[in-house]
N, C-alpha and C positions, 0 to 999 in steps of 0.2 A: 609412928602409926603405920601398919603392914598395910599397902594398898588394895584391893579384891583382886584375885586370883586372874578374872577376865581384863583388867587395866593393865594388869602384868605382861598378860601373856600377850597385848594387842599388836600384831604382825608389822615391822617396821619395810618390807619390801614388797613386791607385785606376788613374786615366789611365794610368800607367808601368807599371801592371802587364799580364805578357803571359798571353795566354789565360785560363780559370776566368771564360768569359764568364757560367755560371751563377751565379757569387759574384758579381762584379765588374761585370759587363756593364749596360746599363741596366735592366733587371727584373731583374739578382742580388739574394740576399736580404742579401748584406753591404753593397751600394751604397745599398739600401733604410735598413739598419740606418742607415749613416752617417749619411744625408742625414734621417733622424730623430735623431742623435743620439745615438744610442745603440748597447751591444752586447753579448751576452751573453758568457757564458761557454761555452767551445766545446773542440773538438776537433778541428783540420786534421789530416786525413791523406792520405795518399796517397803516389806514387814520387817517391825525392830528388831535387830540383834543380825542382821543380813552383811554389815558392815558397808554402809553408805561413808559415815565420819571416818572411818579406818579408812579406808581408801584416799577418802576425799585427803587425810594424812600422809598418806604413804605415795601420793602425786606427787604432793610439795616436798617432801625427799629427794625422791627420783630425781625429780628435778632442780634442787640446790634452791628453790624459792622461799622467800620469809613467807610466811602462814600466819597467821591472827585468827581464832576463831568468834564467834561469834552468835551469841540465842537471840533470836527473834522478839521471844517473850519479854525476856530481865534484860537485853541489853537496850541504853538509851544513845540519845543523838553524842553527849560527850566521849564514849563509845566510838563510835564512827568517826568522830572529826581525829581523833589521833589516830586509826586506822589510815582513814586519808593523809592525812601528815604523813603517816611511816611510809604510804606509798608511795608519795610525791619525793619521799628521800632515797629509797630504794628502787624508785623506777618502775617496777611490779611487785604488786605483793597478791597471797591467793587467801582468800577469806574465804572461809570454812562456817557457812552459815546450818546452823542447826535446827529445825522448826520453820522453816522460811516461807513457808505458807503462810506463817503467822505475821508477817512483815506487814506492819501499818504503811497507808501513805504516805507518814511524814517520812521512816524513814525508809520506805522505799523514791520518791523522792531528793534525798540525799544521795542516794547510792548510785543510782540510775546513770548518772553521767561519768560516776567513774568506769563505771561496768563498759558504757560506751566507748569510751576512749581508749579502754583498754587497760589504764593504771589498776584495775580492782579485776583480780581474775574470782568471778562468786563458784563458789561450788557450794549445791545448798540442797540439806537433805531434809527429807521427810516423810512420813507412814502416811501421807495423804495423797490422795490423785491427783496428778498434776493438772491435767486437764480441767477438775473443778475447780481444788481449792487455790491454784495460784495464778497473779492477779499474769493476765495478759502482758502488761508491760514488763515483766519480770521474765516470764514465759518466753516470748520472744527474741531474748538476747541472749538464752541457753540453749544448751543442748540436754535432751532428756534420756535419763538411761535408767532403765528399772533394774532393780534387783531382786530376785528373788531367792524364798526360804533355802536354805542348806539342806540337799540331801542326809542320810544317815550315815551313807561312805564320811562325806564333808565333816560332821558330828563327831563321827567316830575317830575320825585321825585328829581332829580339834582336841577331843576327850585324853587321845592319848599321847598328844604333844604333851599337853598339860601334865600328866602324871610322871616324864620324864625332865621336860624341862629345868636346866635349876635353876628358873625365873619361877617357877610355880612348884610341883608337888616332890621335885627332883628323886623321883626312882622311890619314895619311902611310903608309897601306898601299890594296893596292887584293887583291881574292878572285877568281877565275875560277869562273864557274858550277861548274863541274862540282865544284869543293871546296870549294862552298858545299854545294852539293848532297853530298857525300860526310860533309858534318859532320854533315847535318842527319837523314841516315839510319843513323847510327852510335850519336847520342847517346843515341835512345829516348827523347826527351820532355822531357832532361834540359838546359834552358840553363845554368846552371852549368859541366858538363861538355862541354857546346858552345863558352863561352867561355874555358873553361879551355884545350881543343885548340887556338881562333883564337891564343889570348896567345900559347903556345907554337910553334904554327908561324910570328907571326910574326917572332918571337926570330930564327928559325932561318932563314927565307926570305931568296931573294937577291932584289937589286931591289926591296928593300920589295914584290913582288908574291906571295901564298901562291897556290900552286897547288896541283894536288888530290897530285901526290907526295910536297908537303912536306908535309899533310894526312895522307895515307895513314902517313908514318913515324909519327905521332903519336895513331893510332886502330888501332893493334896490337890492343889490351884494348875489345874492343866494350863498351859499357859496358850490359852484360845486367843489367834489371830485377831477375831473379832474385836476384842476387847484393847488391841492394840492401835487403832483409827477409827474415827467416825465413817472411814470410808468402808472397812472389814463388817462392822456393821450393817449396812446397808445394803452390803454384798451378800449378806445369806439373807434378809430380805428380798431382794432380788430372787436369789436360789429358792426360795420357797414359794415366791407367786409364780415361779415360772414352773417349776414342779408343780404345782395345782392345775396348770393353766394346762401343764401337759398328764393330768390323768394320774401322776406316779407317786402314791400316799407312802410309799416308803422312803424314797427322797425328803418328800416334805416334812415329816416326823423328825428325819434329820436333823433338817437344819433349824425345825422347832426345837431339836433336843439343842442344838448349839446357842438358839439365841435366847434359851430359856433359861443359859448360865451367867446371862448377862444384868437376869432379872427386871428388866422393863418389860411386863407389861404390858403400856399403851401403846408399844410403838407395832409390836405384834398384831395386837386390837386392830390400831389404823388401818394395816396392810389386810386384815382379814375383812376388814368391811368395804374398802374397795375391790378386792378381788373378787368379792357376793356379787359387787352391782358390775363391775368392767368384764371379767372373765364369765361367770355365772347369766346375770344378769336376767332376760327374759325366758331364759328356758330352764327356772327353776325360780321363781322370782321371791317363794316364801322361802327360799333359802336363807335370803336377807335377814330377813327376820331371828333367823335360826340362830346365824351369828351375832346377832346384836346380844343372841338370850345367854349365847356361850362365851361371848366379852365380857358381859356385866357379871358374869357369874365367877371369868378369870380373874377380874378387875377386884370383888368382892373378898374372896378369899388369898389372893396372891399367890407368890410362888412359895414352895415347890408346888402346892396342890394344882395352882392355875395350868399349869400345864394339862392337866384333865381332860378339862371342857375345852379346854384351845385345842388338845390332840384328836377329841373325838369329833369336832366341829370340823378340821382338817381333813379328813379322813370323808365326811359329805361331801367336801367341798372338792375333791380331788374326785372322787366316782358321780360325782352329778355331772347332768349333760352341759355342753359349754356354749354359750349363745355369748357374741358382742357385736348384735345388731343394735343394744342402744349406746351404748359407746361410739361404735362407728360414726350412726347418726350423727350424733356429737359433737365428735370430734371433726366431722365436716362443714356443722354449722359454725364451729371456730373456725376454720381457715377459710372462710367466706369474711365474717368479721374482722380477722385480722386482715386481709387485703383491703378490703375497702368499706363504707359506710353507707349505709343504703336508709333513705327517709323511710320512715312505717308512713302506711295510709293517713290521712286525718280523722278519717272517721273510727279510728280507733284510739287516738289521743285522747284521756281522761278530760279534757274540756277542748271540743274543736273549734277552732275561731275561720270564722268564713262559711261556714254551711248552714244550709237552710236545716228546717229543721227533719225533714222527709229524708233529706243526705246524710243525714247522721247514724248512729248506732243505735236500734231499738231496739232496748231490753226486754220487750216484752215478746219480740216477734220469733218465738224457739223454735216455732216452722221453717225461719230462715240460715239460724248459725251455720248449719252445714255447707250453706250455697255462697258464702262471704270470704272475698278473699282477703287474707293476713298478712298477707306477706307484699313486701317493696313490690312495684310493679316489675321493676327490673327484677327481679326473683321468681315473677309469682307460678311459675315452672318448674321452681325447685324442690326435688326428691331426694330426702337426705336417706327416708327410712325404707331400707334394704333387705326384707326378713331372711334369717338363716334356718328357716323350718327346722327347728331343735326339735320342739316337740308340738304335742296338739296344742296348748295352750299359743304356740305363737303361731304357730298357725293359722286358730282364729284370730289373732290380731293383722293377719297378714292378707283374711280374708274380709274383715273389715275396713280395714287399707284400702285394697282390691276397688269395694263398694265404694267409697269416698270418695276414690278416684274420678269413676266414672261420672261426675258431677263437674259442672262447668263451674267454678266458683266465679264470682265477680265480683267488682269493686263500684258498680253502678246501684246504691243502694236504691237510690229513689224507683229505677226500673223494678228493681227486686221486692220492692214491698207491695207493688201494685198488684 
């Protein structure tokens, strides 16, 4: 059976590798490592097809060391204990962990102490952020080195290894710029996926020539970054609250048209109905509203249509005025609560034990709510709400504020009611 085109062609030296001229390059710090000798224990990540596992391969080369790879997912504990064996025979061995984010306890656990001592050199890649999804103690015994997407230069000399090669297409096809060009902006960074489309179109191509049509049939499925991590996701998430947040509706359509290929839906919804109340919030406050009508309407119909009400909802929500005076508030009274715990009054506990009954909370007395203070004593000073006079409507809020103020509240009910 003929292996794929991209297994073939996967670079066996530092030299073959394309782009990650940081790593790799003459001042990289892996080329550096090499040509010392040596190499730690590490963490490649970054977007699929970047060549983290090629590298992480082409280290244990360079340096003459047995390699074992290793998934996260499908591999188990019997797995590792003959890894460990083979280390303890061989002295060093470099484990080429694949998914490594994915590493349960038990067998990160196992691993840990070989990592320490040094018999297990990990090199472990993954399209996730290292920062969130992997565990601390894993973290800590690596070194981190990102990689990033292939230029088009990088693509295109990849493209045209491959078509000479006689590991791959050896000299019996020939490409027309324009679908080279068309692979090389489709695949987003991704040679894998770039070599993947040449194989296939040139299966299919007449005259052993690909041109950008027989290209075009075979790049239907752009191959969107997003859709390669839960983290890519999250990322134009992020790009699109923060596009609203900054006023710029054509950023944010963007990256609505990007996460709209993803076809979830709810996760767009989420983001658009905190960004109403955190971003928006009182200085447009029926806006909220606006958006819940243009959720359930994207939620009802789905995509592609959803993208409608989501884009024209978008579009309010970037040109309305931007208030996050109740956020703020907030987010102040949580880092009060997180430091420390403060008793509430009694006379506001739903049954007070120890007070008479004049000390207590009269429901009937609406002359007085205003003049009663709520808050710990040690608090009862504090001013979370800060208005950002967006507009008139907070304004009156800020002039009722104002009013309240100037009112001495207190926690001496009995005096208060007399």
């Amino acid at each position: 059976m003929k292996q794929p085109l991209a297994f073939r062609l996967r670079p066996e030296t530092l030299d073959d590798i394309l782009g990650q001229e940081h790593l790799v390059g003459k001042e990289g710090v892996i080329r550096k490592c090499i040509d010392n000798n040596t190499i730690f224990s590490s963490i490649f990540y970054g977007p699929p097809g970047t060549g983290k596992t090629t590298l992480a391969r082409v280290i244990a080369n360079e340096l003459k060391k047995p390699y074992r790879k290793f998934n996260a997912v499908t591999g188990n504990k019997k797995d590792l204990d003959m890894i460990f064996s083979e280390a303890k025979l061989s002295g060093q061995l470099i484990l080429i962990c694949d998914e490594v984010h994915r590493l349960n306890k038990d067998k990160q656990d196992l691993l840990l102490p070989h990592v320490e001592d040094g018999s297990i050199i990990l090199i472990g890649a993954t399209t996730a952020n290292p920062y969130h999804s992997i565990n601390p103690a894993i973290r800590s015994r690596c070194h981190l080195f990102e990689f990033k997407p292939l230029n088009n230069e990088d693509i295109k000399r990849g493209i045209n290894n491959a078509l000479k090669n006689p590991e791959g297409l050896n000299n019996e096809y020939t490409i027309d710029d324009d679908a080279l060009d068309l692979i090389c902006d489709t695949v987003n960074g991704d040679i894998r996926w770039a070599l993947n489309i040449l194989e296939i179109s040139a299966i299919i191509s007449k005259d052993k020539n690909i041109d950008a049509k027989t290209v075009k049939e075979n790049c239907k499925n752009v191959n969107n970054r997003s859709f390669g991590s839960e983290d890519g996701h999250y990322d134009l998430l992020s790009g699109l609250q923060k596009s609203i947040r900054g006023s710029d509706p054509n950023a944010a359509l963007y990256y609505l048209s990007l996460l709209a290929q993803s076809g979830d839906v709810a996760s767009i919804c989420r983001r658009l109905l905190v960004i109403a109340y955190e971003d928006i919030g009182l200085a447009n406050p029926s806006l909220a509203a606006r958006t819940i009508n243009a959720c359930k309407s994207a939620e009802e119909v789905g995509f592609p249509e959803a993208i409608i009400p989501l884009g024209v909802q978008i579009i309010d929500l970037c040109l309305s005025p931007k208030s996050r005076t109740g956020v703020d508030a907030i987010h102040k009274a949580q880092a009060i609560v997180d430091t420390k715990a403060y008793d509430m009054p009694k006379y506001l506990k739903l049954t007070p034990v120890g007070l008479n009954k004049d000390e207590q909370y009269n429901y009937d007395r609406y002359d007085c709510f205003h003049l009663i203070q709520y808050l710990p004593d040690e608090l009862s000073n504090l001013d979370l709400f800060e208005s950002f006079n967006s507009n008139r409507y907070e304004q009156q809020l800020k002039q009722v504020y104002d009013e309240l103020k100037k009112n001495k509240r207190t926690n001496d009910l009995k005096k208060l009611y007399k």
